[in-house]
VMD Tcl script that builds the backbone (N, CA, C; Angstrom):
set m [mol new atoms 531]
animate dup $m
set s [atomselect $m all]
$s set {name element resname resid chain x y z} {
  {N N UNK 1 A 61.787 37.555 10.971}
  {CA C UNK 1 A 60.709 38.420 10.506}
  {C C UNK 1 A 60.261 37.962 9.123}
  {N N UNK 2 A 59.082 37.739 8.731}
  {CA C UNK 2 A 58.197 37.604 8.216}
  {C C UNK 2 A 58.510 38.253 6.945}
  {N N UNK 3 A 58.744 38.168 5.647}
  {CA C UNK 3 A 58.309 39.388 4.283}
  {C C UNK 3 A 56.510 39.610 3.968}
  {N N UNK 4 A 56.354 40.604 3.450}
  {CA C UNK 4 A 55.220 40.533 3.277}
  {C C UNK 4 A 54.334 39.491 2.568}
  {N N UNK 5 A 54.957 39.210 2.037}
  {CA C UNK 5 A 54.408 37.854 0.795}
  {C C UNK 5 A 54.263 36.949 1.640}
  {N N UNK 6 A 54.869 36.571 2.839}
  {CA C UNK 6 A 54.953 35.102 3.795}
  {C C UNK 6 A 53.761 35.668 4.967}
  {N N UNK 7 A 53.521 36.977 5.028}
  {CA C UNK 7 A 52.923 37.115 6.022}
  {C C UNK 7 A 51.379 37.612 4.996}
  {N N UNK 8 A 51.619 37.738 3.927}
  {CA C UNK 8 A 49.977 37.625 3.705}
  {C C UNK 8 A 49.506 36.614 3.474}
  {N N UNK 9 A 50.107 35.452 2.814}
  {CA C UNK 9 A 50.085 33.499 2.833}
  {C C UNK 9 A 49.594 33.330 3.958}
  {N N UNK 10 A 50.488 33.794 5.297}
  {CA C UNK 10 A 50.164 33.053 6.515}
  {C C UNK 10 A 48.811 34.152 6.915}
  {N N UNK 11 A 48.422 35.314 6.975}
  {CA C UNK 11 A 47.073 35.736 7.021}
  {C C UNK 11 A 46.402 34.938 6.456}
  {N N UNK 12 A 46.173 34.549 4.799}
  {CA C UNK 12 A 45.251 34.026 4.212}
  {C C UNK 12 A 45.093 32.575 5.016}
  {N N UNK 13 A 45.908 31.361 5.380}
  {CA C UNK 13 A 45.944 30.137 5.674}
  {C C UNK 13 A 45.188 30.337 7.658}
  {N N UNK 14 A 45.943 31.196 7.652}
  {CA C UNK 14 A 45.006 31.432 9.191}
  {C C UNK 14 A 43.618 31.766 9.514}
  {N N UNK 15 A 43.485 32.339 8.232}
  {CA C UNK 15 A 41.761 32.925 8.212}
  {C C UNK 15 A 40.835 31.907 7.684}
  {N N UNK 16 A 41.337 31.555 6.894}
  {CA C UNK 16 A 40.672 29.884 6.297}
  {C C UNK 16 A 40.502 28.840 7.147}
  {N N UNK 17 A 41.792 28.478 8.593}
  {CA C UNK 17 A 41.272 27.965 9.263}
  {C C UNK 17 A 40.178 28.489 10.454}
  {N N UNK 18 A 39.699 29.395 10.674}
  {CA C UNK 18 A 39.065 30.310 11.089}
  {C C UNK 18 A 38.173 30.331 10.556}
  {N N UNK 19 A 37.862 30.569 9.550}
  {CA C UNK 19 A 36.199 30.688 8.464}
  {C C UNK 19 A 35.784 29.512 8.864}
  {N N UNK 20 A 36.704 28.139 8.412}
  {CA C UNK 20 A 35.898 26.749 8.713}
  {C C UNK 20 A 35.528 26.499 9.747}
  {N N UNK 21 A 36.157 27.189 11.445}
  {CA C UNK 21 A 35.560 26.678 12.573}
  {C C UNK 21 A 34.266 27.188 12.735}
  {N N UNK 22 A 34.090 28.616 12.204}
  {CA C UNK 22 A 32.985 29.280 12.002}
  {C C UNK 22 A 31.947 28.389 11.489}
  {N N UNK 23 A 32.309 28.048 9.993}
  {CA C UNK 23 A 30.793 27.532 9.412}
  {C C UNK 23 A 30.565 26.208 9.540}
  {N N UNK 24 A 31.905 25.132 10.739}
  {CA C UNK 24 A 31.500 23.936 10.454}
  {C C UNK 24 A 31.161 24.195 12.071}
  {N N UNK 25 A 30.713 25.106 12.953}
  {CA C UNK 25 A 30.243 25.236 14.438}
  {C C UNK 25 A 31.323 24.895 15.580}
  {N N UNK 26 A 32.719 24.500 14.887}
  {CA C UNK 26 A 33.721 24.279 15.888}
  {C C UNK 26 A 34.120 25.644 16.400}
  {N N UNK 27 A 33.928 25.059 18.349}
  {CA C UNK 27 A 34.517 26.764 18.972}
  {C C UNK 27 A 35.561 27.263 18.896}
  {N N UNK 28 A 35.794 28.533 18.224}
  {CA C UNK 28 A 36.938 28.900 17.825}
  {C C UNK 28 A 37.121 30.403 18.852}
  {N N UNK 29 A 38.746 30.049 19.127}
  {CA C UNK 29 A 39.116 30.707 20.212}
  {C C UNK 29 A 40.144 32.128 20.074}
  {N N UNK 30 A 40.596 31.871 18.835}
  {CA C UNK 30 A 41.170 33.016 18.128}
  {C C UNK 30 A 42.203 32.928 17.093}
  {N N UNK 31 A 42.992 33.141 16.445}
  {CA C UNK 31 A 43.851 33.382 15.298}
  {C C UNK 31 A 44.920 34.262 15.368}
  {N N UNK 32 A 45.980 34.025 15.022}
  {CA C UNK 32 A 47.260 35.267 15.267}
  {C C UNK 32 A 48.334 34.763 13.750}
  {N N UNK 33 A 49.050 36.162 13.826}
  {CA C UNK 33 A 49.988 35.435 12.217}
  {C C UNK 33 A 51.268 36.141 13.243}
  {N N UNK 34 A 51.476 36.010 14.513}
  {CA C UNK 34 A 52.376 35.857 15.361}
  {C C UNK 34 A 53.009 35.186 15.272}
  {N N UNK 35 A 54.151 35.303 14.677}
  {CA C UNK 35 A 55.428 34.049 14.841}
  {C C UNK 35 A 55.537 33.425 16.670}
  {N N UNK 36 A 55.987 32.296 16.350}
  {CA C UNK 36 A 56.031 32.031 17.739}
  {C C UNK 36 A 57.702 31.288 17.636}
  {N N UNK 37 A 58.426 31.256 16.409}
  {CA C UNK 37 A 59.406 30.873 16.069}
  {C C UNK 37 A 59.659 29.006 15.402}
  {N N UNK 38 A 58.266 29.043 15.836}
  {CA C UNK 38 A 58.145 27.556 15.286}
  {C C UNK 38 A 57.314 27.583 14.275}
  {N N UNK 39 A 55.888 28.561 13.988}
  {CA C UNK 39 A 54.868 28.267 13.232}
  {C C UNK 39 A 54.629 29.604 13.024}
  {N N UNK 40 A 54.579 29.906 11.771}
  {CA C UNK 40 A 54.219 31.424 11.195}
  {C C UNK 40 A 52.952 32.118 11.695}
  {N N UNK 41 A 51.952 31.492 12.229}
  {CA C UNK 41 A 50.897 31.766 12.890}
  {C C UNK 41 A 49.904 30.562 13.396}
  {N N UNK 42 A 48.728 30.927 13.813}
  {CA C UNK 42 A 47.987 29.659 14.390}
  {C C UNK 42 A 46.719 30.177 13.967}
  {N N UNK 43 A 45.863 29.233 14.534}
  {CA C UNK 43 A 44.294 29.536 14.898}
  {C C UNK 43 A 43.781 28.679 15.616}
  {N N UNK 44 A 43.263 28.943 16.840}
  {CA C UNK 44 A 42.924 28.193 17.975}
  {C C UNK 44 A 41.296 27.679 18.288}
  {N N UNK 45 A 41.028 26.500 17.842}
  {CA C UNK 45 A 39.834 25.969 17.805}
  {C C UNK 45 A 39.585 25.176 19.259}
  {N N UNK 46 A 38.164 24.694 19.325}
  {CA C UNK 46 A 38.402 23.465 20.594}
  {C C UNK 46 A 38.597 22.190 19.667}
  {N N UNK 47 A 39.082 21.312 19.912}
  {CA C UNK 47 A 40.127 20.177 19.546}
  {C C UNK 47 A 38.885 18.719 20.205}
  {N N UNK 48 A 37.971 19.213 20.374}
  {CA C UNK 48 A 37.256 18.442 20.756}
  {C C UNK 48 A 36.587 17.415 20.008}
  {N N UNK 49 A 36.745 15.964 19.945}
  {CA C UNK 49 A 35.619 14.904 19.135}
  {C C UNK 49 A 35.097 14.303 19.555}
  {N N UNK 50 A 33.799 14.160 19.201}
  {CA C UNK 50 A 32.997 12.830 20.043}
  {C C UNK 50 A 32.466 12.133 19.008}
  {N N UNK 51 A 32.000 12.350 18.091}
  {CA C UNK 51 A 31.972 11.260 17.057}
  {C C UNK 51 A 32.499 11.412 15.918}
  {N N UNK 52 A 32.082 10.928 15.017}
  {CA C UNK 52 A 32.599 10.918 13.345}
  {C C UNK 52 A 32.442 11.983 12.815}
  {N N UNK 53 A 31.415 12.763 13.008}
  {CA C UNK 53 A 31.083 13.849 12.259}
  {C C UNK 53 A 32.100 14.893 12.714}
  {N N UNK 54 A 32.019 14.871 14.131}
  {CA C UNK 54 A 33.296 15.946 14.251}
  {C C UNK 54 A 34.367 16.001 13.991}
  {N N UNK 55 A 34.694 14.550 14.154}
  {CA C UNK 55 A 35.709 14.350 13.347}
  {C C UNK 55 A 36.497 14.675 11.975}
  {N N UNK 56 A 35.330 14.686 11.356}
  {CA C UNK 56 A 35.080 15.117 9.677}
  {C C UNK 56 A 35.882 16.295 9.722}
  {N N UNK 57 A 34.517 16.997 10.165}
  {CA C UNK 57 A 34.967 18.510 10.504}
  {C C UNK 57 A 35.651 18.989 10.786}
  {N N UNK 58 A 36.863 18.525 11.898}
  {CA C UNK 58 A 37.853 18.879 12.421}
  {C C UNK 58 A 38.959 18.657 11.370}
  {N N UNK 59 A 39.000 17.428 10.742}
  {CA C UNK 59 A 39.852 17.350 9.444}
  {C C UNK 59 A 39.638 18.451 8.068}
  {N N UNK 60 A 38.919 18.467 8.150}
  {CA C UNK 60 A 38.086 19.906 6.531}
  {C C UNK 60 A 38.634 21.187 7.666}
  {N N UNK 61 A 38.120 21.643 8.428}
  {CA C UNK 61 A 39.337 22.266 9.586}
  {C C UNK 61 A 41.233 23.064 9.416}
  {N N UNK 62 A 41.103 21.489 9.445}
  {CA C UNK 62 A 42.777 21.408 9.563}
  {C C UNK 62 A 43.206 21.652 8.253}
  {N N UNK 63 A 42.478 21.169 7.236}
  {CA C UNK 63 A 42.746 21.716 5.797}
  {C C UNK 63 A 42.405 22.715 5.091}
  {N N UNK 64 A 41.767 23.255 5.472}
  {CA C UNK 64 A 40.967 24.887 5.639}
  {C C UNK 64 A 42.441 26.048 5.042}
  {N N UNK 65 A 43.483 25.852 6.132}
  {CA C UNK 65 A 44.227 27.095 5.930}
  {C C UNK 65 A 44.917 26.803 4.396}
  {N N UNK 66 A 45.073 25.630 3.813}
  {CA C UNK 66 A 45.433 24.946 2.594}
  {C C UNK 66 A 44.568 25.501 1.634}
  {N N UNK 67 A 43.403 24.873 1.548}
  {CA C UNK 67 A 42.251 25.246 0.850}
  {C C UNK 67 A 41.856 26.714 0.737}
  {N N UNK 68 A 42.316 27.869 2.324}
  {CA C UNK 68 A 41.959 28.938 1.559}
  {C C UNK 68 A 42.974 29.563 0.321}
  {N N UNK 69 A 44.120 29.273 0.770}
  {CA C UNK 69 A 45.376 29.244 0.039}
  {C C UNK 69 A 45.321 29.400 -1.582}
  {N N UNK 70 A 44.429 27.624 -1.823}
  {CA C UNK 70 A 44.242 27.954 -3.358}
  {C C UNK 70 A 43.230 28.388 -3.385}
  {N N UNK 71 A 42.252 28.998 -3.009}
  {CA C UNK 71 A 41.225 29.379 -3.521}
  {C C UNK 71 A 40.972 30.971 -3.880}
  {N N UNK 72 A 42.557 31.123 -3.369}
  {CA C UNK 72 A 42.559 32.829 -4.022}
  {C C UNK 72 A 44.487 32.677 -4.599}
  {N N UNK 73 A 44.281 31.248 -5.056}
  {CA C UNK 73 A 45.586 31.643 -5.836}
  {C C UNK 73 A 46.543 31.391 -5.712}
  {N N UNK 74 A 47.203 31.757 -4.272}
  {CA C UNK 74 A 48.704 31.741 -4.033}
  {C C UNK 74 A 49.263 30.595 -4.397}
  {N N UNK 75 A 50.320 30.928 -4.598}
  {CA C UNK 75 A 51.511 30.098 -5.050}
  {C C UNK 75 A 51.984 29.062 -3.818}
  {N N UNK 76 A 52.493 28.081 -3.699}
  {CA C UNK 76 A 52.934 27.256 -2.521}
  {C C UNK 76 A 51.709 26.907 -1.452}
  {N N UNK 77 A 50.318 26.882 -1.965}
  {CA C UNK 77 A 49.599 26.871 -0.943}
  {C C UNK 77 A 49.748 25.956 0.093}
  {N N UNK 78 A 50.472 25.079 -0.867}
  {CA C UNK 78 A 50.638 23.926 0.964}
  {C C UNK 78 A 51.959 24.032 1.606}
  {N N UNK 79 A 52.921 24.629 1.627}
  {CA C UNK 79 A 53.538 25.193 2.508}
  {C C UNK 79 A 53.207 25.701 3.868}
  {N N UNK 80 A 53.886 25.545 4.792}
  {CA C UNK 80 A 53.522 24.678 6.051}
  {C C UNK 80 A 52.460 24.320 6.277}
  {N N UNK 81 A 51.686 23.409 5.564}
  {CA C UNK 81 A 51.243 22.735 6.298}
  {C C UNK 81 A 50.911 21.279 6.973}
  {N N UNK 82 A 52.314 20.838 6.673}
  {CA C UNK 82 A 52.397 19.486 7.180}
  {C C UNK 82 A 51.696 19.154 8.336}
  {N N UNK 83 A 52.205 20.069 9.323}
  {CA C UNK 83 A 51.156 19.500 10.913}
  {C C UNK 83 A 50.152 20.084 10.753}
  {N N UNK 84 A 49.113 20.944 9.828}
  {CA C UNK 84 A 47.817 20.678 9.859}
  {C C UNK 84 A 47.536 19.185 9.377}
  {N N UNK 85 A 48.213 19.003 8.101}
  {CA C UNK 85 A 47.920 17.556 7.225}
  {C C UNK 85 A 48.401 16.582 8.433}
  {N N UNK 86 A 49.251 16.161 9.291}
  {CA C UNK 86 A 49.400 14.841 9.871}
  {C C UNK 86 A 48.395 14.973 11.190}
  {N N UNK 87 A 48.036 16.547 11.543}
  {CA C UNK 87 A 46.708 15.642 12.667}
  {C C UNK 87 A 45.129 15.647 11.876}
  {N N UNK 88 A 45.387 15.879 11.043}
  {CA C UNK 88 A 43.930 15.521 9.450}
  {C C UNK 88 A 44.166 13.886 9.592}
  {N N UNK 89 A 45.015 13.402 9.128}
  {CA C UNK 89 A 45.699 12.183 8.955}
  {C C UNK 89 A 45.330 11.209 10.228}
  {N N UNK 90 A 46.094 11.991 11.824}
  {CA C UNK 90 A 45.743 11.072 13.107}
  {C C UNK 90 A 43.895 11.075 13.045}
  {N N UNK 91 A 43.867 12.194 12.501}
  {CA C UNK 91 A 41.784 11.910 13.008}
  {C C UNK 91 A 41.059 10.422 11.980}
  {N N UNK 92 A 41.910 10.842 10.789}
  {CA C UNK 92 A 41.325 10.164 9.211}
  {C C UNK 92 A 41.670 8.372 10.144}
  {N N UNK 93 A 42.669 8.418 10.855}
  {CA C UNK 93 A 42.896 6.873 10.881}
  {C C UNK 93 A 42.522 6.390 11.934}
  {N N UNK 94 A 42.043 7.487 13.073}
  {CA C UNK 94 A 42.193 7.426 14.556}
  {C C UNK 94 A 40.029 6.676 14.156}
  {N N UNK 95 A 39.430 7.453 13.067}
  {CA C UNK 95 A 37.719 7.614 13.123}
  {C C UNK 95 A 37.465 6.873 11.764}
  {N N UNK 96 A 38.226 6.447 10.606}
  {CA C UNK 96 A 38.216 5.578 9.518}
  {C C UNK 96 A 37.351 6.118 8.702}
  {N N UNK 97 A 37.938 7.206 8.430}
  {CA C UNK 97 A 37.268 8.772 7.429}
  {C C UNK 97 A 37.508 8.228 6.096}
  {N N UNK 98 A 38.451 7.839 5.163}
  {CA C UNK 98 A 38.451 7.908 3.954}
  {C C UNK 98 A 40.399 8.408 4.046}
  {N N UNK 99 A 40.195 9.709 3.438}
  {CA C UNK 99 A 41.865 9.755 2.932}
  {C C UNK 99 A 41.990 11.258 3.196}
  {N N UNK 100 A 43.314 11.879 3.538}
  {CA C UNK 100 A 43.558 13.323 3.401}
  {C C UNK 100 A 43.054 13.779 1.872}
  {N N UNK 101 A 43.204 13.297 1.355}
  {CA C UNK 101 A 42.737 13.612 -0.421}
  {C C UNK 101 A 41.346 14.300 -0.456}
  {N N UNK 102 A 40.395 12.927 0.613}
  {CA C UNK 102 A 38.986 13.344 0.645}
  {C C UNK 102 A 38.437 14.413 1.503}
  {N N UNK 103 A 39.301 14.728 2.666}
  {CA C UNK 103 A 39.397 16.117 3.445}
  {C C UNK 103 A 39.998 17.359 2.530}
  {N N UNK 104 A 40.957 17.156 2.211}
  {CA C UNK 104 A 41.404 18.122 1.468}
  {C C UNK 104 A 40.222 19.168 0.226}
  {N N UNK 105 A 39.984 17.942 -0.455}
  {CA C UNK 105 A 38.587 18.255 -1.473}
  {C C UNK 105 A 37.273 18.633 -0.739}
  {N N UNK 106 A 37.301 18.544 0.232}
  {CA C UNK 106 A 35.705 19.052 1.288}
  {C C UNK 106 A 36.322 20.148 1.218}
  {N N UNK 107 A 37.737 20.486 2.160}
  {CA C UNK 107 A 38.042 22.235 2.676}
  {C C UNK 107 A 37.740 22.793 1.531}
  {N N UNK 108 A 38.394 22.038 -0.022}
  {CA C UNK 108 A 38.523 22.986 -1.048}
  {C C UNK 108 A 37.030 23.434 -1.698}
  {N N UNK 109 A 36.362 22.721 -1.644}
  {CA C UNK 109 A 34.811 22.759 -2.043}
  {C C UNK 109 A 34.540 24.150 -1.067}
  {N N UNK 110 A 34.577 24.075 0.526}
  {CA C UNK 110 A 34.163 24.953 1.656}
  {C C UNK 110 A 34.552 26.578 1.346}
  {N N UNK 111 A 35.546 26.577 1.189}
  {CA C UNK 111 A 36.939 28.000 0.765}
  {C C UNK 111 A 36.224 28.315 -0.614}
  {N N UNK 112 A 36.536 27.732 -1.799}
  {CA C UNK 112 A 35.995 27.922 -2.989}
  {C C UNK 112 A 34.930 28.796 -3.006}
  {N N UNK 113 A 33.654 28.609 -1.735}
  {CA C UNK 113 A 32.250 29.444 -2.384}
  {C C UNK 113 A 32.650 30.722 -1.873}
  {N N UNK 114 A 32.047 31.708 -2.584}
  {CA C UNK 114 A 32.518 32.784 -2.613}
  {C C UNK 114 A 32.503 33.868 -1.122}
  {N N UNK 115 A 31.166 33.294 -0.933}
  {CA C UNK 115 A 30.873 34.087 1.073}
  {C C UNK 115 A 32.507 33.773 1.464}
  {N N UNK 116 A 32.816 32.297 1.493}
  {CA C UNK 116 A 34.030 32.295 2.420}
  {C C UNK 116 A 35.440 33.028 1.621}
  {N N UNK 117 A 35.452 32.684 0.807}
  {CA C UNK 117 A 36.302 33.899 -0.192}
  {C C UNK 117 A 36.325 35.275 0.347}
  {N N UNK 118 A 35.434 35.953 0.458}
  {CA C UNK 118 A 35.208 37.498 1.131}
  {C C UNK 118 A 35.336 37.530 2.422}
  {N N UNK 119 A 34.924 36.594 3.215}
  {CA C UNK 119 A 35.382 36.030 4.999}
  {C C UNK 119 A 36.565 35.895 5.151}
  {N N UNK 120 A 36.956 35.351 4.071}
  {CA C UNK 120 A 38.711 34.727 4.608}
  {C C UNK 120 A 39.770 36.413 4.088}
  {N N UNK 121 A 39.634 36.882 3.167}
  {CA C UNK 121 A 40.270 37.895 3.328}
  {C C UNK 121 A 39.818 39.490 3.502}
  {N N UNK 122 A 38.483 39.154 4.331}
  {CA C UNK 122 A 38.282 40.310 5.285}
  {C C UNK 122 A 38.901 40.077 6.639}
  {N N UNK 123 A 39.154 38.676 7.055}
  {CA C UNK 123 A 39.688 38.310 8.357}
  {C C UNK 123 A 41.219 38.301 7.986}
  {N N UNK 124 A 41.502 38.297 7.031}
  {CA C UNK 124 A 42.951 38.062 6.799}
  {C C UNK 124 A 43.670 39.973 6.619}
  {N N UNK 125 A 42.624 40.587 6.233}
  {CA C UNK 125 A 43.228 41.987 6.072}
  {C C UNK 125 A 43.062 42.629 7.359}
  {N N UNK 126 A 41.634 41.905 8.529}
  {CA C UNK 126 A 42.606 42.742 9.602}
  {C C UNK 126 A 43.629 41.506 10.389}
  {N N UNK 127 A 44.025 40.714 9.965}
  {CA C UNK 127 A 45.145 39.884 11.025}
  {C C UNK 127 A 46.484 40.169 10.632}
  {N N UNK 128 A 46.535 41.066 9.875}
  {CA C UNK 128 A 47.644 42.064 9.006}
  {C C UNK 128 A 48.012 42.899 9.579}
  {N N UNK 129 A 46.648 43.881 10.068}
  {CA C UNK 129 A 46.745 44.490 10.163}
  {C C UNK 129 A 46.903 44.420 12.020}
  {N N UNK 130 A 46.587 43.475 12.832}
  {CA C UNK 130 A 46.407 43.553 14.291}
  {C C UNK 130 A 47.378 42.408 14.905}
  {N N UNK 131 A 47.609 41.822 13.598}
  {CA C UNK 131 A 48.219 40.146 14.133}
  {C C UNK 131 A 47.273 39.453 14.586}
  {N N UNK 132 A 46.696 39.510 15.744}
  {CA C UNK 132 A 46.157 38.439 16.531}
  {C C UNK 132 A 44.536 38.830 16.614}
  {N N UNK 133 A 43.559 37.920 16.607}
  {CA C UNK 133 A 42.354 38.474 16.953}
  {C C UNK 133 A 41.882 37.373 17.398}
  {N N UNK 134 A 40.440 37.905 18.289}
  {CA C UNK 134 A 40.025 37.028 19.196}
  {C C UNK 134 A 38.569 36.845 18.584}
  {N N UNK 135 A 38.087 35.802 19.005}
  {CA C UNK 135 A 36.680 35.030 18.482}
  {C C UNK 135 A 35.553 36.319 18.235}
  {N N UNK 136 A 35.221 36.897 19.419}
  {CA C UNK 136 A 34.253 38.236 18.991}
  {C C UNK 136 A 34.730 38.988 18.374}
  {N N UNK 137 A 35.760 39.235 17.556}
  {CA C UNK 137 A 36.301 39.831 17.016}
  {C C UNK 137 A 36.058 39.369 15.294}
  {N N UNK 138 A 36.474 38.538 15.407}
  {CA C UNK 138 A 36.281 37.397 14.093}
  {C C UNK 138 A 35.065 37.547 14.006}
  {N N UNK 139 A 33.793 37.258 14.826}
  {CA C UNK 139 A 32.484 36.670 14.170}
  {C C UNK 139 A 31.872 38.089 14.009}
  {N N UNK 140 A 32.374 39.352 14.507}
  {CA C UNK 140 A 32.051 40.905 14.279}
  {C C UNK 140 A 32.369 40.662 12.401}
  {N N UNK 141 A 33.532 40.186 12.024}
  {CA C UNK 141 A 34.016 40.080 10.722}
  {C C UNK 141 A 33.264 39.383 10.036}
  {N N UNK 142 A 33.093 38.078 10.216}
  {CA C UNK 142 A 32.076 37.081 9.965}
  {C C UNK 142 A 31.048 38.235 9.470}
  {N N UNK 143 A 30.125 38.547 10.595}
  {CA C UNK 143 A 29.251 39.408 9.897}
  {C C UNK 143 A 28.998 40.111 9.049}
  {N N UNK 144 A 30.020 41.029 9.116}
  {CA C UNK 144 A 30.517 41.805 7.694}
  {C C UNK 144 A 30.399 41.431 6.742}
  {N N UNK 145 A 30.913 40.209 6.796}
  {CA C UNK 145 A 31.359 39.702 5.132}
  {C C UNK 145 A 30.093 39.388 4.622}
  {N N UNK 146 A 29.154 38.682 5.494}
  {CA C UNK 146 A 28.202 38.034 5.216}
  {C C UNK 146 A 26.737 38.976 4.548}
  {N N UNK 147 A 26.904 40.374 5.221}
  {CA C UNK 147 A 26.308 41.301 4.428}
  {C C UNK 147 A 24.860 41.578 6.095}
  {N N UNK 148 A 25.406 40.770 7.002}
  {CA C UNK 148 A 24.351 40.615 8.407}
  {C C UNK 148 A 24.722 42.360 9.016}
  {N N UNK 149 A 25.495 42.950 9.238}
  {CA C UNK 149 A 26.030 43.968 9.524}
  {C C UNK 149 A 26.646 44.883 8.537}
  {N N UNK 150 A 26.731 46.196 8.601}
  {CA C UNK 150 A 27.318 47.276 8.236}
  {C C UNK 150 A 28.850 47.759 8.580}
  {N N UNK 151 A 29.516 48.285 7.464}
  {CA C UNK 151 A 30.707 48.882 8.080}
  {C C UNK 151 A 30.354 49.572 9.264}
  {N N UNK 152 A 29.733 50.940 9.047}
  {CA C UNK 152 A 29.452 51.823 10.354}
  {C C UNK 152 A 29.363 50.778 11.392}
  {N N UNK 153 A 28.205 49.485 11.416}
  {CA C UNK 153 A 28.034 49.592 12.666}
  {C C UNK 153 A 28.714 48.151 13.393}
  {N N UNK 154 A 29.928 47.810 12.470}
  {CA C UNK 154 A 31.154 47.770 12.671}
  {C C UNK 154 A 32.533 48.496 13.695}
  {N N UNK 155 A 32.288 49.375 12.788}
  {CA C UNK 155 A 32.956 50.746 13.844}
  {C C UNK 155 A 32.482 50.649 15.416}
  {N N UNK 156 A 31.174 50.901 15.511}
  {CA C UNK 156 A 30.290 50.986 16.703}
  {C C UNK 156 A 30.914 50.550 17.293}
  {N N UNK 157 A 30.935 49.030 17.116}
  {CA C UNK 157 A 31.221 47.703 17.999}
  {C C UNK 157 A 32.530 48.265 18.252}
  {N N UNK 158 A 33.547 48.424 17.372}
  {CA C UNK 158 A 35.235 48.455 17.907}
  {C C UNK 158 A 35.272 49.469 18.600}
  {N N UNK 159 A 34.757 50.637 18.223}
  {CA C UNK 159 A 34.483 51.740 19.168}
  {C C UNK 159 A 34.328 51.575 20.628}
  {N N UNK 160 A 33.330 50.890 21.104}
  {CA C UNK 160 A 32.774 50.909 22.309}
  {C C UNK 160 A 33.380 49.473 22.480}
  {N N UNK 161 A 33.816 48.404 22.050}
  {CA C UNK 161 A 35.002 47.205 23.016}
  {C C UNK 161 A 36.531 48.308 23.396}
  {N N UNK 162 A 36.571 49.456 22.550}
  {CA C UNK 162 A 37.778 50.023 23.031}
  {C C UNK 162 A 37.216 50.887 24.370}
  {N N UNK 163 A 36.470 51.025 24.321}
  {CA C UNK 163 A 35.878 52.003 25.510}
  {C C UNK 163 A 35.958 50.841 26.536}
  {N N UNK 164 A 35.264 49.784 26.334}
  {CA C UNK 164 A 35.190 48.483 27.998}
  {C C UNK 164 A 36.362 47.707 28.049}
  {N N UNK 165 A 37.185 47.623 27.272}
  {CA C UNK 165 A 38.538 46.567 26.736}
  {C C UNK 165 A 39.815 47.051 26.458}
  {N N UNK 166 A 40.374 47.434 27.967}
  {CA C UNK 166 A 41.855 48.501 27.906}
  {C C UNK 166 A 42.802 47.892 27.327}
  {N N UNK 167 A 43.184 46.059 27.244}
  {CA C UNK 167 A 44.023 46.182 26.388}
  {C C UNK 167 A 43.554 46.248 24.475}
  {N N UNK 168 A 42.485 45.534 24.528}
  {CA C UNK 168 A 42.023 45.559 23.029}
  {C C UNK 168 A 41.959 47.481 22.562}
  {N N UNK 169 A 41.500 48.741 23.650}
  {CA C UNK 169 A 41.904 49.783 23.126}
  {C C UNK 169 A 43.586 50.432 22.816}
  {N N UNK 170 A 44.300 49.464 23.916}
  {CA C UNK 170 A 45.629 49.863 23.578}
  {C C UNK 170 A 45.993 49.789 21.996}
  {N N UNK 171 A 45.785 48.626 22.039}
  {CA C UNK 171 A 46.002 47.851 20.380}
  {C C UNK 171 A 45.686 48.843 19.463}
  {N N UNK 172 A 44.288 49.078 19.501}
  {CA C UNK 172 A 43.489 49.772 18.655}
  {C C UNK 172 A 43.843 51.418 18.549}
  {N N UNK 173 A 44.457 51.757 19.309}
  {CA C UNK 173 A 44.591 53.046 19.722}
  {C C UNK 173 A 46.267 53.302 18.574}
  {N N UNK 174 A 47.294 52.188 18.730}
  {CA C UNK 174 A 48.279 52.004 17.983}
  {C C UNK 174 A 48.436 52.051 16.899}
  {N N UNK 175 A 47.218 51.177 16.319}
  {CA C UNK 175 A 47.145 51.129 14.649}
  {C C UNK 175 A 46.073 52.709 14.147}
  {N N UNK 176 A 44.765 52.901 14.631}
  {CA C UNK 176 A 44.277 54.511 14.231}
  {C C UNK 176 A 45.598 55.661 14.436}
  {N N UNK 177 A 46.462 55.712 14.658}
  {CA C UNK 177 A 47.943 56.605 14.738}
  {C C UNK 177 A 48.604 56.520 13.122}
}
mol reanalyze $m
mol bondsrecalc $m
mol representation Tube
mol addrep $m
């Protein structure tokens, strides 16, 4: 089990990789700070490249959960993330990108502006709060942050996916208690 300090790190590093699939258009499939006993949490993108550019992207990506890390501070930000950094690394050598150094400094540039600052720990305060969330779920957040949507009509939305979405109301039904 997780302390809180390791599990708000791993919120923040999960949401960062999450913000970046968002704003660099990679499909992102969901996020959890679910131990799985190997990795304090994930975030599930498509893994897909066809050229260089995605490539790019997929590396600024992988360095994302790093980059949100320092960009609000924490201490140890690169703590676990070696296997984000060595498949940054297989893409950097696999597509003849430059250096993890030069990925690293894109995520950190990406995280740094402030929209994703307010994205990454509005997504990170509810993956705290739910563990796991799924893509419409996230880009409902996305919105939020972005100032495109309202709290209220926020609510709406969770409201009525709990009304069509018996397990997403189970969930939801657990934490309003």
């Amino acid at each position: 089990m997780q302390n809180s300090h390791s599990r708000h790190s791993t919120a923040i590093h999960e949401a960062g990789h999450a913000v970046a699939h968002f704003r660099l258009k990679i499909d992102q499939l969901g996020a959890s700070i679910a131990s799985d006993g190997k990795t304090a949490g994930y975030s599930h993108a498509s893994s897909s490249v066809f050229n260089g550019r995605d490539a790019e992207d997929q590396v600024i990506a992988y360095c994302s959960g790093y980059a949100a890390c320092l960009a609000v501070n924490l201490p140890d930000a690169d703590a676990g993330c070696g296997d984000d950094f060595e498949k940054a690394q297989e893409l950097i050598e696999s597509w003849q990108l430059g250096s993890l150094t030069d990925g690293q400094a894109k995520a950190v540039e990406l995280m740094s502006r402030p929209e994703n600052i307010s994205a990454v720990a509005l997504i990170a305060k509810h993956l705290l709060r739910w563990q796991t969330l799924d893509v419409d779920y996230m880009g409902m957040l996305l919105e939020v942050a972005d100032g495109n949507m309202t709290t209220a009509e926020f609510d709406r939305y969770r409201d009525f996916r709990s009304r069509c979405d018996p397990p997403f109301a189970e969930r939801y039904r657990q934490f309003r208690e």
